[in-house]
FIBA-92407 format. One record per residue: residue number from 1; residue in three letters; x, y, z of N, C-alpha, C in turn. Coordinates in steps of 0.001 Angstrom, whole numbers, m for minus. Example, Ala and Ser with C-alpha at 12.3 -4.5 7.8 and 13.67 -1.06 7.14 Angstrom:
2
R     k     r       nc1       nc2       nc3      cac1      cac2      cac3       cc1       cc2       cc3
R     1   Ala     13190     m5690      7800     12300     m4500      7800     13200     m3300      7800
R     2   Ser     12850     m2250      7080     13670     m1060      7140     12900        30      7870
This chain:
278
R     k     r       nc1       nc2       nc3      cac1      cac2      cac3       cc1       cc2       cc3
R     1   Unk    138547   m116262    125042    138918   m115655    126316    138618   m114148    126324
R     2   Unk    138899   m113410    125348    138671   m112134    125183    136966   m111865    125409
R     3   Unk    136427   m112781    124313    135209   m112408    124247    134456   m112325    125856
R     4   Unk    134648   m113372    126618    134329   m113396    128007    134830   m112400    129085
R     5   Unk    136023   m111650    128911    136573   m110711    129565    135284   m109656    129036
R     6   Unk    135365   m109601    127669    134525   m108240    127440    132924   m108347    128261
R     7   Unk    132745   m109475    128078    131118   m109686    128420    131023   m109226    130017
R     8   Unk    132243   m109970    131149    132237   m109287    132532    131963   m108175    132435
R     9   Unk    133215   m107363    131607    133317   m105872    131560    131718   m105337    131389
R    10   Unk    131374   m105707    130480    130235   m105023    129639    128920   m105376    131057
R    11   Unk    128598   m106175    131384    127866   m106717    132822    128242   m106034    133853
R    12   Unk    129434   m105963    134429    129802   m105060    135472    129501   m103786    135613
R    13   Unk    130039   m103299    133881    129699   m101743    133727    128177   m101698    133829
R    14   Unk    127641   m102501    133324    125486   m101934    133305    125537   m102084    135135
R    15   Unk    125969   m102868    135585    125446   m103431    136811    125951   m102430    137740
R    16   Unk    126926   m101248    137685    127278   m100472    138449    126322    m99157    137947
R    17   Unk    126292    m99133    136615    125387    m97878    136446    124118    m97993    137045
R    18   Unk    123713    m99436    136711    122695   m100128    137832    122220    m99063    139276
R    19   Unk    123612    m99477    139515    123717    m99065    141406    123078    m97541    141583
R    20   Unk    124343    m97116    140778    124302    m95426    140294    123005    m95136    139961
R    21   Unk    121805    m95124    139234    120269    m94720    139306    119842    m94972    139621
R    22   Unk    119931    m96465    140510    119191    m96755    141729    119659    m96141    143111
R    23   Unk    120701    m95448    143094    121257    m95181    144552    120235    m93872    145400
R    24   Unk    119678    m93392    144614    118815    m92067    145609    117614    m93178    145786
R    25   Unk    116883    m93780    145534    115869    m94810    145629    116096    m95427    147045
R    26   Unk    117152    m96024    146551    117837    m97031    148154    118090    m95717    149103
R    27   Unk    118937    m95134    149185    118938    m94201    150153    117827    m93466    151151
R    28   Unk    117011    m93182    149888    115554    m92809    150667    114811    m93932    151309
R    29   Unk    114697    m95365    150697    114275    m96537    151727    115365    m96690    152975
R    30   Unk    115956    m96226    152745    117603    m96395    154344    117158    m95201    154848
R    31   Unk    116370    m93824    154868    116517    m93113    155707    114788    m92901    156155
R    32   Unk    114135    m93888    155704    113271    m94053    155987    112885    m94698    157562
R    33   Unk    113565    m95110    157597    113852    m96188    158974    115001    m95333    159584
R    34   Unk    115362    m93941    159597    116049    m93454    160293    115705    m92424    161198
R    35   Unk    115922    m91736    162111    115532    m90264    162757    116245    m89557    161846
R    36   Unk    115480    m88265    162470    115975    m86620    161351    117200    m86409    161750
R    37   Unk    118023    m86959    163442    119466    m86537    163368    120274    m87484    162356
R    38   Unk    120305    m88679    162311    120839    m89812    161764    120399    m89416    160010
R    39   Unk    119516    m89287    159719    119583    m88454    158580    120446    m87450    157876
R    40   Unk    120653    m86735    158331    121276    m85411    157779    122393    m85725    159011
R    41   Unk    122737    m85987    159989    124267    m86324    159967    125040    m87391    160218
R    42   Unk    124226    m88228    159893    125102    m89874    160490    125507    m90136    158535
R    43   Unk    126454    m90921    158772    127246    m90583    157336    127360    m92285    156826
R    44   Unk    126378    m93559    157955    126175    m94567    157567    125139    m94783    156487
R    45   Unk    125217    m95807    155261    123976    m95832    154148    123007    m96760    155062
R    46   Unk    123230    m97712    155909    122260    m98624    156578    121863    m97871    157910
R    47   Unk    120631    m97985    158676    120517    m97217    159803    120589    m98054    160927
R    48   Unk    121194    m97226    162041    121422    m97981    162880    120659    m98906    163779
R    49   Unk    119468    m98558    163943    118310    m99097    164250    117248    m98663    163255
R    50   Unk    116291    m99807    162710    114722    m99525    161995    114434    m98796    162818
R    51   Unk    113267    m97637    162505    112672    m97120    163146    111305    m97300    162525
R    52   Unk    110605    m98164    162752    109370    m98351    161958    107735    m97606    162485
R    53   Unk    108458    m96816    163517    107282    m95653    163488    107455    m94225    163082
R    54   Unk    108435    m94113    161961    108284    m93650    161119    107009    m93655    160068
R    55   Unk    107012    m95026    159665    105885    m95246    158894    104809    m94719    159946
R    56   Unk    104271    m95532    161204    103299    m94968    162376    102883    m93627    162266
R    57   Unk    104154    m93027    162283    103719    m91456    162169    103253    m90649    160909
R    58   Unk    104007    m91297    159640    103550    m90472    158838    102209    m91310    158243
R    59   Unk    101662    m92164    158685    100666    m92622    158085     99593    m91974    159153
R    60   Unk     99294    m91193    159853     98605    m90689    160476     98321    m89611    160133
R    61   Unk     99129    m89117    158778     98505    m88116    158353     98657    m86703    158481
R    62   Unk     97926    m85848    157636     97279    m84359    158604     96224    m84327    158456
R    63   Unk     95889    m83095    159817     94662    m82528    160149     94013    m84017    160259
R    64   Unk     94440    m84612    160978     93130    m85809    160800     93017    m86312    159743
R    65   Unk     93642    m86522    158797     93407    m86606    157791     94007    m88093    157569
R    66   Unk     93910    m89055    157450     95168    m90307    157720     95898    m90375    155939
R    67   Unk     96496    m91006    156103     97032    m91634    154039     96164    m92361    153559
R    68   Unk     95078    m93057    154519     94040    m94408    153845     93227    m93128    152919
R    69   Unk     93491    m91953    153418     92180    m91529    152849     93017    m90943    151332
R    70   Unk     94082    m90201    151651     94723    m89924    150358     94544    m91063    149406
R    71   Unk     95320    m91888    149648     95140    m93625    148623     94078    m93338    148054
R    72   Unk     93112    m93313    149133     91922    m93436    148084     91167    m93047    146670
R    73   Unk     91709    m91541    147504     91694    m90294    146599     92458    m90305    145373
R    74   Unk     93612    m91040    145327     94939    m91325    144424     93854    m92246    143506
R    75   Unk     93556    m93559    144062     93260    m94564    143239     91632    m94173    142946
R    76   Unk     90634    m93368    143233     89896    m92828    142338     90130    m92023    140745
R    77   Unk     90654    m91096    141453     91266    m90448    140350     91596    m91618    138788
R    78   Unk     93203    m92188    139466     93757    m93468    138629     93055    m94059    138143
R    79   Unk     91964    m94770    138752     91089    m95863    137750     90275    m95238    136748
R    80   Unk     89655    m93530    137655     88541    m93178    136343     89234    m92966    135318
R    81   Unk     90451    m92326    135836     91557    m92085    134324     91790    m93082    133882
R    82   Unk     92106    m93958    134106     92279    m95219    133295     91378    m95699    131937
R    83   Unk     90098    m95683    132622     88543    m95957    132130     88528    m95416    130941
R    84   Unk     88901    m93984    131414     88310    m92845    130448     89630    m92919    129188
R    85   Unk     90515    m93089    129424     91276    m93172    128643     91224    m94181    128165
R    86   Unk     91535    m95272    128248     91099    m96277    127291     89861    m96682    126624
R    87   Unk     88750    m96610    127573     87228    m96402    126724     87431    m95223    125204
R    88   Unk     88230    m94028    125334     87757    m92725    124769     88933    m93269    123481
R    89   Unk     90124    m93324    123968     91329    m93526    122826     90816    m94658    122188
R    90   Unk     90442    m95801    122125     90292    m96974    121777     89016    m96610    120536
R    91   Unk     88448    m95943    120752     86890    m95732    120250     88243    m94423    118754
R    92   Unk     88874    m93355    119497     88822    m92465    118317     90241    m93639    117303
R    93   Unk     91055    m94511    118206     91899    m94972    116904     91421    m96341    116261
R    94   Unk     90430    m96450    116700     89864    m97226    115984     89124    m96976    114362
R    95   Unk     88447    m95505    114872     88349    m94784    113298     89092    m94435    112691
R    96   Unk     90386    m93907    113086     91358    m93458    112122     92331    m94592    111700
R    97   Unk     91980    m95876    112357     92726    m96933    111574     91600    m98301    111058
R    98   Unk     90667    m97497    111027     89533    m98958    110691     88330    m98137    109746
R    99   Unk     88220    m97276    110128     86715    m96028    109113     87707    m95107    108125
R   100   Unk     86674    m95704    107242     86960    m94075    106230     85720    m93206    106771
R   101   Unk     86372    m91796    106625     85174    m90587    107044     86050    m89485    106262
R   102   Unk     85434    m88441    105702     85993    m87073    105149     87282    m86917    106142
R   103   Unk     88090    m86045    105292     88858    m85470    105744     90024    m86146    107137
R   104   Unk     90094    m87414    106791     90624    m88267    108244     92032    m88116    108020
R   105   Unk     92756    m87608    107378     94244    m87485    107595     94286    m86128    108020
R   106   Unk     93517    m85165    108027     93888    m83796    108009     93218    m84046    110140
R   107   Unk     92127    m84424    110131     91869    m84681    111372     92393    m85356    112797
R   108   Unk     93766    m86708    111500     94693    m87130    112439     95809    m86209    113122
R   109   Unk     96022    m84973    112145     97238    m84410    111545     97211    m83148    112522
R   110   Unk     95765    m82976    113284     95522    m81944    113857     95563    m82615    115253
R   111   Unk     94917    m83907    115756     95308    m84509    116890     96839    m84541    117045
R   112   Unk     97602    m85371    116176     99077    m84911    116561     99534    m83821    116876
R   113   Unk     99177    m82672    116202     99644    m81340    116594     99420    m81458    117999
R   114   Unk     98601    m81495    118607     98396    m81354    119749     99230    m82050    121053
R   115   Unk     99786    m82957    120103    101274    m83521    120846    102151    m82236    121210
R   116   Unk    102254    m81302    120103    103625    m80333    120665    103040    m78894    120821
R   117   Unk    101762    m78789    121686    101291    m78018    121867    101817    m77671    123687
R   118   Unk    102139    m76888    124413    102426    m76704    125292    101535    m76805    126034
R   119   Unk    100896    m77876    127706    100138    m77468    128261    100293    m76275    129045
R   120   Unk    100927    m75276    128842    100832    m73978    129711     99740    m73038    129321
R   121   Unk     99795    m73156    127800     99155    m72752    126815     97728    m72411    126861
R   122   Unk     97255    m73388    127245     96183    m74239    127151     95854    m74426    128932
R   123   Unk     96719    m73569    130197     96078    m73837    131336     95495    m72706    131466
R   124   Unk     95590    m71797    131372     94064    m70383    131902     93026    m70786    131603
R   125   Unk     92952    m70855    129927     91415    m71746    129253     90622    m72282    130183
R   126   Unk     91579    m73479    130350     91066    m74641    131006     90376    m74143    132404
R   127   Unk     91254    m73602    133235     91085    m72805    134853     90085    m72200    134459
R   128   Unk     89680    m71175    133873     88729    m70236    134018     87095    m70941    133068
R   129   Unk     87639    m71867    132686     86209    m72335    131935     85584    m73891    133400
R   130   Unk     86604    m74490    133962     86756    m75369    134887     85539    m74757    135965
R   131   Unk     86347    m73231    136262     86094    m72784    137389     84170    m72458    137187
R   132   Unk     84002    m71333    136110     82639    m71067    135968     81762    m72284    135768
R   133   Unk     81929    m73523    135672     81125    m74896    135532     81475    m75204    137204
R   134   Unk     82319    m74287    138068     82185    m74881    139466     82791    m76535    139884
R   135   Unk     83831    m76887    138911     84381    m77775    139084     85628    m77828    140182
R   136   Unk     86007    m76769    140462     87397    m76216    140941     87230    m77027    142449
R   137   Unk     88026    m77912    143450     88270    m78490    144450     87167    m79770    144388
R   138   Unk     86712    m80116    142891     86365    m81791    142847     87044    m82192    142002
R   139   Unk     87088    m83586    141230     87772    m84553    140792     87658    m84432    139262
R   140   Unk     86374    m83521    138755     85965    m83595    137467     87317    m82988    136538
R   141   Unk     88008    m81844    136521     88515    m81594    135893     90159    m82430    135359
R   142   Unk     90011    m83508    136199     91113    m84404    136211     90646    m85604    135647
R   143   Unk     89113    m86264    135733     88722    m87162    134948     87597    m86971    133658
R   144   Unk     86914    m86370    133524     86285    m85708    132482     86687    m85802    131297
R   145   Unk     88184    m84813    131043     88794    m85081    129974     89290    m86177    129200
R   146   Unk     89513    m87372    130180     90220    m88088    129692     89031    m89395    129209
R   147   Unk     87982    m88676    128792     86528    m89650    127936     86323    m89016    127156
R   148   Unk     87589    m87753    127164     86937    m87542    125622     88332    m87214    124753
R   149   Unk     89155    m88605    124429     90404    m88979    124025     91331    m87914    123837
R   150   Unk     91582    m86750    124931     92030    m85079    124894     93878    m86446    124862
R   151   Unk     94236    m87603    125064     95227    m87801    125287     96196    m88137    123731
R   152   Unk     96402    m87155    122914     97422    m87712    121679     98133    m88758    121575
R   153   Unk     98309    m89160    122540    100027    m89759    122687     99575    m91214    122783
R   154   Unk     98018    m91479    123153     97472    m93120    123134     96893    m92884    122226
R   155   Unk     95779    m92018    122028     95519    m92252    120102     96169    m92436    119269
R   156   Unk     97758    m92039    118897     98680    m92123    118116     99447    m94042    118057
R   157   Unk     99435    m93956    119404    100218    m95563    119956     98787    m96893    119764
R   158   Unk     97696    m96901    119659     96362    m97661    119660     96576    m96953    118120
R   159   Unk     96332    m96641    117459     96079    m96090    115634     97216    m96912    114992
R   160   Unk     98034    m96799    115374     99488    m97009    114482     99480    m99315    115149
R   161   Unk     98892    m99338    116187     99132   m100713    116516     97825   m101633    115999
R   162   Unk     96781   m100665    115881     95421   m101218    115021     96032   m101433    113090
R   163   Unk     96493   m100740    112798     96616   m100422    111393     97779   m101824    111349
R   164   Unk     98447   m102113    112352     99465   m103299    111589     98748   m104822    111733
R   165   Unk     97389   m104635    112306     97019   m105737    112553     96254   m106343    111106
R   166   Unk     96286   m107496    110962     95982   m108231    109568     94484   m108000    109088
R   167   Unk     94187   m107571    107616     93103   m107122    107276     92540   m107986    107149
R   168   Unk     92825   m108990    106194     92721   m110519    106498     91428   m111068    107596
R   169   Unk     91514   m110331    108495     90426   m110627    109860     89821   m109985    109412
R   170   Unk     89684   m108851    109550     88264   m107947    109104     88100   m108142    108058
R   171   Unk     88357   m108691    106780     87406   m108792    105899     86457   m110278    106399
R   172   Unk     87088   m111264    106834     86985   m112220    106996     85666   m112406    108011
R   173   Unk     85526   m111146    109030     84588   m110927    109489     83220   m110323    109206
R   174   Unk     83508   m109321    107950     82309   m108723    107062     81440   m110100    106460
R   175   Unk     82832   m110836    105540     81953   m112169    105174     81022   m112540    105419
R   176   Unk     81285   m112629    107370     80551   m113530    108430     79371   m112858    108590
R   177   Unk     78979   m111510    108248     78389   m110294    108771     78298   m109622    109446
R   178   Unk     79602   m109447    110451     79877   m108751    111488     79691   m107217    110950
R   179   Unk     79152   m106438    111933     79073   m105116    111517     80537   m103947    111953
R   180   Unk     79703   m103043    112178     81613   m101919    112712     81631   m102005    113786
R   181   Unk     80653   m102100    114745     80655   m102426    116049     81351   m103857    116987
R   182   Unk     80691   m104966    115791     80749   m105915    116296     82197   m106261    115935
R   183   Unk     83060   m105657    114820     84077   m106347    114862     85093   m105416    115970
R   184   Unk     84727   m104242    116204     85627   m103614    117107     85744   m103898    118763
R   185   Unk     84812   m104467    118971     84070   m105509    120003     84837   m106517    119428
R   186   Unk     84794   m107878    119279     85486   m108916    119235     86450   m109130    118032
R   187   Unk     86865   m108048    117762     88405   m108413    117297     89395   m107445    117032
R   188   Unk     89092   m106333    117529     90389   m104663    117408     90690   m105503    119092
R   189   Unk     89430   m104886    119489     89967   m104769    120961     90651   m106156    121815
R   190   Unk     90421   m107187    121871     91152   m108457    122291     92269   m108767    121416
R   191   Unk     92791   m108222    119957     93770   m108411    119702     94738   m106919    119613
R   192   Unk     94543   m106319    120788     94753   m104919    120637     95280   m105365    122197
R   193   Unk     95165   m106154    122993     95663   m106092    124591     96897   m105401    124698
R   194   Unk     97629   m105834    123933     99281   m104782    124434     99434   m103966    124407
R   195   Unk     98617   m102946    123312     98649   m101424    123376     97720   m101066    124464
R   196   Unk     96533   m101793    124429     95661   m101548    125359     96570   m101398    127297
R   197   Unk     97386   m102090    127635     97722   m102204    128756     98995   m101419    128669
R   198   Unk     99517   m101162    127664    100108   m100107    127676     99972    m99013    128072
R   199   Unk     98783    m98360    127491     97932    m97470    127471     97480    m96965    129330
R   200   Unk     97118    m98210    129947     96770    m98406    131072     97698    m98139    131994
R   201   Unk     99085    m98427    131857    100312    m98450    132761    100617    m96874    132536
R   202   Unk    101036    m96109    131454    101454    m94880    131203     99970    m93999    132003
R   203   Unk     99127    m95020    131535     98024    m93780    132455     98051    m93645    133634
R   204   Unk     98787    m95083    134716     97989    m94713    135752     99306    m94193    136369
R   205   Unk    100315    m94180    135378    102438    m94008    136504    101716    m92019    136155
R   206   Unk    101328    m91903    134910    101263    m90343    134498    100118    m89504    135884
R   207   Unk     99463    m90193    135766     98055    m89397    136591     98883    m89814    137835
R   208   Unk     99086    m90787    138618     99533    m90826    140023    100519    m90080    140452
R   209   Unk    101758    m90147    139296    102351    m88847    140150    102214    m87397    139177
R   210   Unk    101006    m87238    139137    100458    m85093    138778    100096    m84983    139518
R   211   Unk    101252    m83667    140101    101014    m82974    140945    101020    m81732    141032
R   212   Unk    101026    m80812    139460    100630    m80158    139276     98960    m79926    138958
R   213   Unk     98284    m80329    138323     96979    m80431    137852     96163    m80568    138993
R   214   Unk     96708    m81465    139752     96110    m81874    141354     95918    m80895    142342
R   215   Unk     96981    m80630    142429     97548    m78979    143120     96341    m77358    142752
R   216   Unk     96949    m77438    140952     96071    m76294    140755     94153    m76743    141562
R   217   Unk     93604    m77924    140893     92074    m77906    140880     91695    m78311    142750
R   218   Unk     92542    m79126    143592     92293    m79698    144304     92537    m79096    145441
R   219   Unk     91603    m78281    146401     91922    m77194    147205     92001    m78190    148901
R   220   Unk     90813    m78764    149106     90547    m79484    150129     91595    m80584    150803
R   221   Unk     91787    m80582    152155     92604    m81334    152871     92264    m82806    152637
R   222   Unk     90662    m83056    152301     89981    m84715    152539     89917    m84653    151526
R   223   Unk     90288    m83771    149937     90409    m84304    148893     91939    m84601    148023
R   224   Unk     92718    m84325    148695     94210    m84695    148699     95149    m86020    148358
R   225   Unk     95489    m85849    147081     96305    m86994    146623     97198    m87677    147371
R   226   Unk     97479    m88596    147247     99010    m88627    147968    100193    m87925    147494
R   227   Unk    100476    m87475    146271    101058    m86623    145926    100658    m84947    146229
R   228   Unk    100046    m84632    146385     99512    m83626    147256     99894    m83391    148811
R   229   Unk     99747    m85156    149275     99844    m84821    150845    101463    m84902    150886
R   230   Unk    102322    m85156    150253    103117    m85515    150349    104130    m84641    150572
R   231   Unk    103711    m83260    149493    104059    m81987    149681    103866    m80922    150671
R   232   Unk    102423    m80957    150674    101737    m80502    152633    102371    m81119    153439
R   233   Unk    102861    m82541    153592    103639    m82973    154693    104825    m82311    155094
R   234   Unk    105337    m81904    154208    106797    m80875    154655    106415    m79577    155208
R   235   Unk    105311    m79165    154368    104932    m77880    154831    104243    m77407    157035
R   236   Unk    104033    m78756    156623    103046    m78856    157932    104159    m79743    159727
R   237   Unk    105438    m80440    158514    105844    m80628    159787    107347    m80029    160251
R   238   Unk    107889    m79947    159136    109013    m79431    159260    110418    m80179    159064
R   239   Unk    111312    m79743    160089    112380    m80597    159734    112065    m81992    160769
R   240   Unk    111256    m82107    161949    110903    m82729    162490    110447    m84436    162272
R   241   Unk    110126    m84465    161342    109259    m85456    160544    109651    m86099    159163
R   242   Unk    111353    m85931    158893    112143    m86427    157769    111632    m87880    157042
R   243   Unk    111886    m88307    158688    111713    m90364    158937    110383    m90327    157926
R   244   Unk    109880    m89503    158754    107766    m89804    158330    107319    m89442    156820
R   245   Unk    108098    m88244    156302    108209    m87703    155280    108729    m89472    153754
R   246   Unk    110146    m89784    154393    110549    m90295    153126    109909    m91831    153454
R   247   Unk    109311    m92142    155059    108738    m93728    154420    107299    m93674    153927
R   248   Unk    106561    m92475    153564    105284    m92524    152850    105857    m92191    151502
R   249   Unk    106914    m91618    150994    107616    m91514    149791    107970    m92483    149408
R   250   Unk    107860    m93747    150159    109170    m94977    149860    107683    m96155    149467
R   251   Unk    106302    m95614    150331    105052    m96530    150108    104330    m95850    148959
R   252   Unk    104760    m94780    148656    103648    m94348    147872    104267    m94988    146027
R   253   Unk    105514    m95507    146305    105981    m96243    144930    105631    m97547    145064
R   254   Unk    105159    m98049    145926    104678    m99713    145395    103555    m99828    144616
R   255   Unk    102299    m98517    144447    101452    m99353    143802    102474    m99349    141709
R   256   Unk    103145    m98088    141682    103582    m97656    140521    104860    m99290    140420
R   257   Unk    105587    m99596    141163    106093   m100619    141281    105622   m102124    140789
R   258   Unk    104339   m102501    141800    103838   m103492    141427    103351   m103203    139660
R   259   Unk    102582   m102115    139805    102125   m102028    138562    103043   m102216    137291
R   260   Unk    104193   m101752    137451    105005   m102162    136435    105583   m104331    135871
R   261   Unk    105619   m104500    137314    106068   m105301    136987    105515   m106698    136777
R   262   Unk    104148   m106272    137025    102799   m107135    136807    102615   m106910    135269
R   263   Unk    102982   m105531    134533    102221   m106214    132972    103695   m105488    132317
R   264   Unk    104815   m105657    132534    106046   m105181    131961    106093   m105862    130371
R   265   Unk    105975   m107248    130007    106033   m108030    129200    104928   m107350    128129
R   266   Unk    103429   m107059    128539    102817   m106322    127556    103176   m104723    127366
R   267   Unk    104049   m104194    128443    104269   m102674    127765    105424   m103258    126740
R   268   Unk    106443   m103693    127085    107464   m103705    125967    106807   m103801    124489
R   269   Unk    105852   m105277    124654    104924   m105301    123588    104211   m104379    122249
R   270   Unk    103624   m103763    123185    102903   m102298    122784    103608   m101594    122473
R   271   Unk    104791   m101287    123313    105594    m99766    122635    106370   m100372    121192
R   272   Unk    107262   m101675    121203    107464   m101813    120162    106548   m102268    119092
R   273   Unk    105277   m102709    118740    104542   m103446    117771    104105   m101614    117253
R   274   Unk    103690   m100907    118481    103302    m99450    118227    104180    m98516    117461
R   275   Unk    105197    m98612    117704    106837    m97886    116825    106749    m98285    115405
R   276   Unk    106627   m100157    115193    107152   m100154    114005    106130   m100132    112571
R   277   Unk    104819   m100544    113452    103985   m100804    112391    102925    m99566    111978
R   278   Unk    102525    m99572    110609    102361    m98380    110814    101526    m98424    109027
C-alpha cells in the first residue's frame, strides 16, 4: 500500500512539474489565438474566441516579404548545416578512432580544447576575415564552416561512439580486403546511425534557433531567418501585432518539434552509447 501511495506521489509530482515547464509554451499557443487587448489584460488562460488571423497576418510577413520565404531561408541554411556537419565530423572521428597518424592524441587534445574556448573570442577574427572574402549578407559564413568539422562537440560524440564499436568487424573486414575507405563506407558509418542522427538533430535544433550568427552576417530583408524575422517582427509592428507575433512563434516550433520526436529513440541512443564507451 505504501509503495503505491509513493508511486502516485512520485507521478503527480513529475506530472505537475510537467505543467510548470510546459506552462509559458501553452500560454503562448493560448495567446496566439488572442487580440493584443485580451492578451495583456484578459486574465483568462483559454481565449475567448480563436482568432486565426492572427496566423493570416503574421504570415504575411514584412516588407513583402511573406514567412514562406523565411522557412526557406531557415531550412537552407539547416540542411547545408546538417550535410556539412555530418559529412566533415564523420570523416575527422573516424581517424581519431580508426587511423593511426603522428601525433593523434595531442591533435585530439587540441580539438577538445576548443570545446572551452569562448566563441566571443574567436568573433572579430571570424567578422573581419568573413567580411574581406565578401561573404557578409550571404549564407557562406554560416555553412562553410561546418565542412570543415570546426564542430568539437560531434567529433568528440562520433570518436568516442566509433571506438566502442567491435574490432572484431574491422579486422574481419581487412581479411576480406576491404580497404580504409571501404570499411568506413560500409561499416563505421551504417553502424554508427545513432550518433550519426544524433549529430543531425543537435544540428539542425542548434542552427535553427542562431540568432546571433544570423543576425551578425545576415543583413538583407529576403535573406532573413525565421529567427531573424521574428525579431524584426516586433520591431516593425509594435504592440499592435502581439496575436501575429506569438502564432509564428508557436509555428516556427513544429519543424524543431516534429524533428524531435521523429528520431527521439536514436538521440537517446547516441548520447548514451556516446557517454559510456570510450
Amino acid at each position: 500500500m505504501k509503495r503505491k501511495i509513493g508511486t502516485v506521489l512520485y507521478h503527480t509530482l513529475i506530472i505537475l512539474f510537467a505543467v510548470l515547464m510546459l506552462y509559458p509554451l501553452l500560454w503562448m499557443i493560448s495567446a496566439s489565438f488572442k487580440d493584443t487587448l485580451e492578451i495583456f489584460q484578459g486574465t483568462d488562460f483559454f481565449p475567448k474566441s480563436f482568432r486565426l488571423d492572427n496566423y493570416m497576418q503574421g504570415w504575411q510577413g514584412l516588407s513583402g516579404v511573406t514567412f514562406t520565404r523565411f522557412y526557406i531561408n531557415s531550412f537552407i541554411i539547416v540542411i547545408a548545416a546538417m550535410v556539412g556537419n555530418l559529412t566533415s565530423c564523420l570523416m575527422a572521428a573516424n581517424a581519431f578512432a580508426k587511423i593511426r597518424f603522428p601525433l593523434k592524441g595531442l591533435w585530439f587534445a587540441l580539438m577538445m580544447g576548443t570545446l572551452m574556448l569562448p566563441m566571443h573570442v574567436k568573433l572579430i577574427p571570424q567578422y573581419i576575415m568573413y567580411n574581406k572574402l565578401g561573404w557578409i549578407n550571404t549564407y557562406l559564413p554560416l555553412i562553410i564552416p561546418k565542412f570543415l568539422a570546426t564542430e568539437g562537440f560531434f567529433v568528440f560524440l562520433m570518436t568516442q561512439y566509433m571506438r566502442g564499436l567491435p574490432k572484431e568487424i574491422d579486422e574481419a573486414a581487412i581479411c576480406d580486403g576491404c580497404g580504409q575507405w571501404q570499411r568506413f563506407i560500409r561499416i563505421t558509418v551504417p553502424l554508427s546511425v545513432p550518433a550519426i542522427v544524433t549529430t543531425m538533430i543537435f544540428t539542425f535544433i542548434w542552427t535553427w534557433n542562431d540568432f546571433f550568427s544570423q543576425m551578425l552576417y545576415i543583413t538583407g530583408i529576403d535573406k532573413f531567418t525565421v529567427a531573424l524575422a521574428l525579431r524584426q517582427f516586433v520591431d516593425a509592428t509594435g504592440n499592435s501585432s502581439w496575436g501575429a507575433l506569438f502564432a509564428m512563434s508557436t509555428l516556427s516550433l513544429l519543424p524543431l518539434f516534429f524533428m524531435f520526436v521523429f528520431f527521439q529513440n536514436y538521440l537517446v541512443d547516441g548520447i548514451t552509447a556516446g557517454s559510456i564507451k570510450g
